[in-house]
C-alpha positions as CSV (number, residue, x, y, z in Angstrom):
1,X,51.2,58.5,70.0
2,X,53.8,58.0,67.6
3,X,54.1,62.1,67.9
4,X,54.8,61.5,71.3
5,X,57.4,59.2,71.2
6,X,59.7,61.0,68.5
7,X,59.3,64.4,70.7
8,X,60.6,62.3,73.6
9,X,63.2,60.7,72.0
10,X,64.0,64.2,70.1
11,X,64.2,65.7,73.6
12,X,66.5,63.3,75.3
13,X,69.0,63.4,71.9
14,X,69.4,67.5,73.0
15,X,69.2,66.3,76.8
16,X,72.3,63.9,75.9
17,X,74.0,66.7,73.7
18,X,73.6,69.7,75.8
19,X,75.0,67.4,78.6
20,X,77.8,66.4,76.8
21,X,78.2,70.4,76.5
22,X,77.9,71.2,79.7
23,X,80.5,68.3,80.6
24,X,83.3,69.8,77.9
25,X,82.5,73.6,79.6
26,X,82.8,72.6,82.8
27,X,86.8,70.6,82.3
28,X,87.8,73.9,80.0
29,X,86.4,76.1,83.3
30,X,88.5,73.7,85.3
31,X,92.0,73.6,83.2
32,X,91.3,78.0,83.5
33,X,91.1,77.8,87.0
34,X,93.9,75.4,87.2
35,X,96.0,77.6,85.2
36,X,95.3,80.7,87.1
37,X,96.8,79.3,90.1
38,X,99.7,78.1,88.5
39,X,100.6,81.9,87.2
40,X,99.2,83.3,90.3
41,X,102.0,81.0,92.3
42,X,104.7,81.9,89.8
43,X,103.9,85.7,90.3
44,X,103.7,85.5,94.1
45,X,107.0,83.8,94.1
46,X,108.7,86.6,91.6
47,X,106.6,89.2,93.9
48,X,108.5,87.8,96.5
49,X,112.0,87.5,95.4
50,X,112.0,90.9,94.3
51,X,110.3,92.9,97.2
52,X,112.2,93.9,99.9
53,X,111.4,96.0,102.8
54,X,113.9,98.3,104.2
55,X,113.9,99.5,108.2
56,X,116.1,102.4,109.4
57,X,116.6,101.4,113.0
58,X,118.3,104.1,115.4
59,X,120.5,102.6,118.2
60,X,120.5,104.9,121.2
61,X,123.2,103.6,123.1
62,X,125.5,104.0,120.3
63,X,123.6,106.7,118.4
64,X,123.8,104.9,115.1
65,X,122.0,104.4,112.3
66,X,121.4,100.7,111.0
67,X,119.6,99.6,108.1
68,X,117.9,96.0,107.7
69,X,117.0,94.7,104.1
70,X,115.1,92.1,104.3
71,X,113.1,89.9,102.1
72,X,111.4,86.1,102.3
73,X,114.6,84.8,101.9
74,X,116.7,86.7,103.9
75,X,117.8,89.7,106.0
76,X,120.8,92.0,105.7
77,X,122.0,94.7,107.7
78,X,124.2,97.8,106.8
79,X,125.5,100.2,109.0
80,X,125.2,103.8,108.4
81,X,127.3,105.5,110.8
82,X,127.0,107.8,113.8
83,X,124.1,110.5,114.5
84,X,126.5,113.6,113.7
85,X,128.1,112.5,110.7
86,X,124.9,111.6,109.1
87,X,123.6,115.0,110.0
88,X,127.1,116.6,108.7
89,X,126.4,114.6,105.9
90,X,123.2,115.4,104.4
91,X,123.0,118.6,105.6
92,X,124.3,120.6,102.7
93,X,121.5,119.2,100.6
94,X,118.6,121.2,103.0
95,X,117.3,124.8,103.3
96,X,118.0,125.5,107.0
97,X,114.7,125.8,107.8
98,X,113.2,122.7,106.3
99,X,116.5,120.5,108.0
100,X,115.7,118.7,111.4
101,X,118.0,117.0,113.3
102,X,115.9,114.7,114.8
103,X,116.0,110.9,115.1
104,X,112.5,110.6,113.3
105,X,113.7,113.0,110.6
106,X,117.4,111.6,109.9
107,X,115.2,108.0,110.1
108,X,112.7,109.2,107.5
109,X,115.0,110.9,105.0
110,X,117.7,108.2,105.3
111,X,114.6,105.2,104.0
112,X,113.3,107.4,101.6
113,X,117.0,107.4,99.9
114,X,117.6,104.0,100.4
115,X,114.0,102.9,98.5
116,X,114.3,105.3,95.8
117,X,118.2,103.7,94.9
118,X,117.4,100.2,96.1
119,X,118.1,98.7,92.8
120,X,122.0,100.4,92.7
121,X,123.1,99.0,96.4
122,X,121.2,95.6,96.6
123,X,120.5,92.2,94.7
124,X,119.2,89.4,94.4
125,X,120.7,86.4,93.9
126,X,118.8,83.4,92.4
127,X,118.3,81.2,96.2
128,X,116.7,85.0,97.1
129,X,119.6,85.9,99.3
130,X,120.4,89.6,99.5
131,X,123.8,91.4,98.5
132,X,124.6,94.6,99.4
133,X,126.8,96.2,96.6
134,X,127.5,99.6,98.4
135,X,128.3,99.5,102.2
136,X,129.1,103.1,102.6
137,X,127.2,106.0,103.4
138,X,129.5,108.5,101.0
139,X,128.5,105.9,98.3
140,X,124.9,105.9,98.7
141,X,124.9,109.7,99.3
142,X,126.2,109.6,95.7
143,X,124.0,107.3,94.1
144,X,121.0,109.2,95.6
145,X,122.5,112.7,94.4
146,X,123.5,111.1,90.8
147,X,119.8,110.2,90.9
148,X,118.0,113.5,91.4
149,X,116.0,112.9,93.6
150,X,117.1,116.0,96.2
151,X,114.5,118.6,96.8
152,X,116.6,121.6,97.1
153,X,120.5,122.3,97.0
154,X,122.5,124.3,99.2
155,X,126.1,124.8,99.3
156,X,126.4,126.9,102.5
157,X,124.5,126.5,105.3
């Protein structure tokens, strides 16, 4: 009998201790998770500050092109200029046969320069407002050219 009672007690010791264990697991499991969402909110809110999408819009009455930055915090818009001097523009840097002066085409090729040199004409400031830093179409014809990006060069058309 006496057998019995030191197994018993011997089992409710490793009972007591393996609950105590369980106790100190489960508050370090809890600070983790606790700490995961607190770097998971401070990434989402960088993540947000910095991404900004960018929309060519065509205006038909005019036949202009406007671009709209916007991100959570705000929303710009820059003008890009008329159908025919865009196409005038960015001509020269196209093989005549891969250059379409469509709306859908000028739209395309226009957002694809503005994402690739985002980080030259925008920023951020720290309330997440947008800036624009270059508000001309020559200027971000520049940029894009200064950064390679150009498929193929031409000089006459």
């Amino acid at each position: 009998m006496i057998k019995f009672w030191l197994k018993k007690n011997q089992l409710k010791k490793s009972i007591k201790k393996i609950t105590k264990q369980k106790i100190k697991l489960k508050n370090e499991y809890e600070e983790l998770i606790s700490e995961r969402k607190k770097i998971s909110n401070q990434v989402k809110t960088i993540y947000n500050k910095t991404f900004t999408t960018i929309s060519v819009v065509f205006d038909k009455r005019w036949k202009t092109y406007i671009c709209i930055f916007k991100n959570s915090g705000s929303q710009k818009s820059l003008y890009l200029g008329k159908h025919d001097l865009i196409l005038e523009t960015i001509r020269q840097y196209y093989r005549k046969d891969e250059f379409d002066n469509s709306v859908d085409f000028l739209k395309t090729e226009l957002k694809r320069m503005l994402v690739s040199i985002q980080s030259k004409i925008l920023s951020i400031t720290s309330d997440n407002k947008i800036i624009i830093k270059k508000k001309k179409l020559e200027n971000i014809i520049q940029l894009y050219e200064e950064s390679g990006n150009w498929d193929y060069w031409s000089i006459d058309n």
